[in-house]
N, C-alpha and C positions, 0 to 999 in steps of 0.2 A: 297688065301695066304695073301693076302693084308687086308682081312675082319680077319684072325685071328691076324694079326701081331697090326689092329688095336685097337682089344682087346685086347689083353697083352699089351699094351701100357697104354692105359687109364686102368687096372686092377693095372700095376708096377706105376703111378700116383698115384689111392687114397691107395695104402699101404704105399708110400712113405710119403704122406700127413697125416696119419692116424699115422704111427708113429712119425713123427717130431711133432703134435701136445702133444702125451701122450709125449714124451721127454718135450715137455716146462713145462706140465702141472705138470709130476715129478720132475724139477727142482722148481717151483715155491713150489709147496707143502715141497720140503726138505729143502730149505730157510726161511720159515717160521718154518720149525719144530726145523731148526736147530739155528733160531734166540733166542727159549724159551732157548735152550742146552747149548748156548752161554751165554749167559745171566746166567744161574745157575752156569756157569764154573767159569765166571771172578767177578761174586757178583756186577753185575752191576756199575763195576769201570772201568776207561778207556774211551781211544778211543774206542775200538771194540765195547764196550755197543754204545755208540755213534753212532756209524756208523749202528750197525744193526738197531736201534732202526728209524734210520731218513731212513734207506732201503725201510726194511718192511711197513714200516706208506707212504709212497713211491705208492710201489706197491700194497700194498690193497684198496688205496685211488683210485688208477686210473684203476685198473683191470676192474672193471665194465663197465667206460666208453668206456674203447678198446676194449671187446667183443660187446657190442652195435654197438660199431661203426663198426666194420668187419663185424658183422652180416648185418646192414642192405647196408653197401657196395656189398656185398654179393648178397645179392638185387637187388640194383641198377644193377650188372654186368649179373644177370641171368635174370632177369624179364622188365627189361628196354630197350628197343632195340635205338639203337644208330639215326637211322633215326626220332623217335621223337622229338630229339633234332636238327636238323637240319630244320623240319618241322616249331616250332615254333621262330626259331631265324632268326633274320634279314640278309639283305643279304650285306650292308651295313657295313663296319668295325665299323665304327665311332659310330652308333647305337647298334650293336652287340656285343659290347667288354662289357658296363653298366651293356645288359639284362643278357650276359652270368655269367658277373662277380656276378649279384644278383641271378641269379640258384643256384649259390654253394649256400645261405644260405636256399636252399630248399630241399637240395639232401648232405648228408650226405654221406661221405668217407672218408680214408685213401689216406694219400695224395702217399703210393704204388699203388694206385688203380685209381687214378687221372692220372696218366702220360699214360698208356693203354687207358683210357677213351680216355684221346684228343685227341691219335693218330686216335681211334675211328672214331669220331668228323669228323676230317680232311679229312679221307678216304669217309666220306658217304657225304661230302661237305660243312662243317661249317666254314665259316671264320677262317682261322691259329688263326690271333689273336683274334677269340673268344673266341676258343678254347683252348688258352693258358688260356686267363683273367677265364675260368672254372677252368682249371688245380691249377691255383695259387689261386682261391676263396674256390672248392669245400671241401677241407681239414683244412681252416683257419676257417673259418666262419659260418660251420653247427650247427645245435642245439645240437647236443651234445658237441659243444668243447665249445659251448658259455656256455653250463650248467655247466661244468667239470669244468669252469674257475672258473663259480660263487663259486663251492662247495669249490674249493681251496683258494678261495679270499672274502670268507665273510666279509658279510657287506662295502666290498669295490666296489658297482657296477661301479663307472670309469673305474676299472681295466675292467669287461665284453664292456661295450662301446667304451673304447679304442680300445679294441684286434679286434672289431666286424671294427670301423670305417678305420682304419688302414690297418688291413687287406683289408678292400674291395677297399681299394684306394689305393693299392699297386697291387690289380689284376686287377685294371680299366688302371692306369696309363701305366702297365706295356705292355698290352695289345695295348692300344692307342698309346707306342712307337714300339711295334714291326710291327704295323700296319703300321706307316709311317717309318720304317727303316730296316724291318727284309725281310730276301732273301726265297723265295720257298727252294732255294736249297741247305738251311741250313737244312733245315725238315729230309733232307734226305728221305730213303723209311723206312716208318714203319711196325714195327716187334713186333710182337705180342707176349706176354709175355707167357709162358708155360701153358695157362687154355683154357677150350673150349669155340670156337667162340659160344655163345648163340643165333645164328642168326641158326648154323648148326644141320644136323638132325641127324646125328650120336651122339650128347650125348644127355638127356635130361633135361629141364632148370632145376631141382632139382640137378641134379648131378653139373652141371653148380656152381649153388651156394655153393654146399657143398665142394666142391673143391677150390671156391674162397674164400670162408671163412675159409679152412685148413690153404689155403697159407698165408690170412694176418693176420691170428691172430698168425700163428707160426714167421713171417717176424718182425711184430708189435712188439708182445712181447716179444722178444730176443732183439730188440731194446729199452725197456719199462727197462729191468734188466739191458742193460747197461748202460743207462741215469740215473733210480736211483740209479747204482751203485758208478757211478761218481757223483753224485749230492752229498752223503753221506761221499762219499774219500772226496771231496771239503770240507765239514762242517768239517771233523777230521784234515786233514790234512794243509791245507792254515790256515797261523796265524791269528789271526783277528785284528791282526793291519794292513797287509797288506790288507786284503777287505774293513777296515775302511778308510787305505790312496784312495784305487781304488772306493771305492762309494763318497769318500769326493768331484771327481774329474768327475761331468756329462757325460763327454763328452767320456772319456775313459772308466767310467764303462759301459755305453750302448755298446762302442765298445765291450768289452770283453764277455759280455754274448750274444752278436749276434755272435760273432765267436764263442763261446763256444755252440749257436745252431746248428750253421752248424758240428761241430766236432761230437754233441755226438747223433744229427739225432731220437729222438724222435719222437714218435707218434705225431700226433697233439692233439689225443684222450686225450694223457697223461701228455701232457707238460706243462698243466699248471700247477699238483701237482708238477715238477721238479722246476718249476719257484719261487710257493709260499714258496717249501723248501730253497729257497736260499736267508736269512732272512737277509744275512749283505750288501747285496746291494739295493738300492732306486727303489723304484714303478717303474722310466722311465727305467730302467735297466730291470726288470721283463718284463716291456710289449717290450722291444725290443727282450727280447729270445723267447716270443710266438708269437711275430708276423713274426720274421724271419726265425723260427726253420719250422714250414708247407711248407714254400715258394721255400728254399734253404736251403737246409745240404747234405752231403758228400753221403747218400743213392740216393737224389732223385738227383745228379748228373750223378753218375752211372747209373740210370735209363733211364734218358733222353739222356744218350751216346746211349745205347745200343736201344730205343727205336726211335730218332730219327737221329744223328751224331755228331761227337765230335760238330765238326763247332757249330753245333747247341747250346749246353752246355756251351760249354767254350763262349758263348757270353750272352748264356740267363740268366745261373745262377749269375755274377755280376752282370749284371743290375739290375736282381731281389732282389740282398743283398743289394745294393745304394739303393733301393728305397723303401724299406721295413724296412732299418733303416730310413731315412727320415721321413717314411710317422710316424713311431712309435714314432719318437721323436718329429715333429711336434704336432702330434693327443695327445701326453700324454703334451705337453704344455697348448694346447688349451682346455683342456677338464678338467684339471688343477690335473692329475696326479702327475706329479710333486711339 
């Protein structure tokens, strides 16, 4: 009873998965079809032209990179077993937070696919805070977000060395303080997200990834349409006097589009086409929404409630938005961003 119940389980899984991906993939294709429709309607005057026009250039720019990335997360969650990483990492905080934090730029992920990983981590014996300084690296700092950046920020490499230095030193820092301040028994007990344990012999690793790749590229890219949805309302709608007084002003434009990464929770895969779209605020402003949009936004909050305790969240995710704006406003001074 138990062996069928377990199949119709995993069966109602990949149809469930199976259709939410053709639903993105039929949303994306009528948005595009309906962007040419648009455009014929209104004779390319207005707003609407406007707005479709910076959507679509949006999400064709960055599609590719968020499949890549889900794909080889996908990867990583099937074919990668969690004990290797526990194998080569230090035992040591103080050592372990650096090594963990330079893994993310070797191992490519979705920063939905990050917060499962660390609980991972934790479970099979990795330093907390290594395993966090993973969590906060491996979605900032991978080759594809560093590539993504470059395509979106030509001929500006600062902007990729920022995003790369930044990032890694907001998941060293962050790591090296919860190491001398954060409690076990904020962790709470981790809960494994709805895909098969890859360690288990009841599914097998193929099915493993194709189901972790249903889930984050359906998760990803509903979050991809409403980042460059909003990214697009922003250029129509907000005056451009008013982003001219808020970019005149350092210190509050960084503030705003670091808040405006945690609100609108973008892919890491993706955000940096959302950033280069957002032409009337200053380079130090851009790199504070992709250095703080992977780390901390309003998804990867939820995530980390339900995967390890509020406790946990409601203390991890500020510290990580102070120090991820810091380190971005810092890194784009020095590096002469600004």
């Amino acid at each position: 009873m138990s062996s069928r119940s377990s199949v119709r389980t995993r069966t109602d899984a990949t149809e469930s998965h199976s259709g939410e991906i053709a639903l993105l993939i039929a949303a994306i294709v009528a948005v595009l079809i309906g962007r040419q429709v648009l455009s014929l309607l209104i004779g390319g005057r207005g707003g609407v032209a406007t707005w479709t026009t910076v959507f679509c250039a949006i999400v064709v720019q960055a599609l590719p990179f968020l499949m890549l990335g889900v794909v080889l997360s996908g990867a990583i969650t099937a074919f990668v077993p969690p004990r290797f990483f526990s194998a080569i990492l230090p035992r040591r905080a103080a050592l372990a937070v650096p090594v963990a934090g330079a893994a993310g730029a070797l191992l490519p992920g979705c920063e939905c696919a990050s917060v499962p990983v660390a609980g991972r981590l934790i479970e099979r014996g990795v330093v907390p805070a290594a395993a966090l300084a993973f969590l906060l690296s491996a979605p900032a700092i991978n080759p594809i977000v560093l590539v993504s950046t470059a395509v979106a920020f030509p001929g500006q490499p600062g902007m990729v060395v920022g995003r790369f230095v930044a990032s890694l030193a907001t998941a060293v820092l962050v790591g090296w303080l919860w190491a001398r301040f954060g409690r076990p028994e904020w962790l709470g007990r981790y809960v494994t997200r709805r895909l098969p344990d890859p360690d288990g012999p009841a599914v097998s690793k193929f099915e493993t990834f194709r189901l972790a790749v249903a889930h984050d590229f359906f998760e990803a890219g509903g979050f991809l349409i409403i980042g460059a949805a909003a990214a697009a309302t922003m250029n129509v709608v907000i005056p451009p006097d008013w982003i001219t007084t808020v970019a005149g002003i350092p210190v509050l434009s960084i503030l705003v589009l670091a808040a405006l990464a945690v609100v609108l929770s973008i892919c890491s895969e993706a955000d940096a086409f959302v950033a280069a779209s957002l032409t009337g605020f200053p380079l130090p402003a851009q790199l504070a929404f992709m250095v703080v949009g992977p780390v901390v936004d309003l998804k990867l909050i939820a995530l980390q409630t339900g995967t390890f305790s509020r406790a946990f969240a409601t203390r991890f995710a500020p510290l990580t938005f102070v120090v991820a704006v810091a380190a971005a406003t810092v890194t784009g001074l020095l590096i002469g961003v600004a």
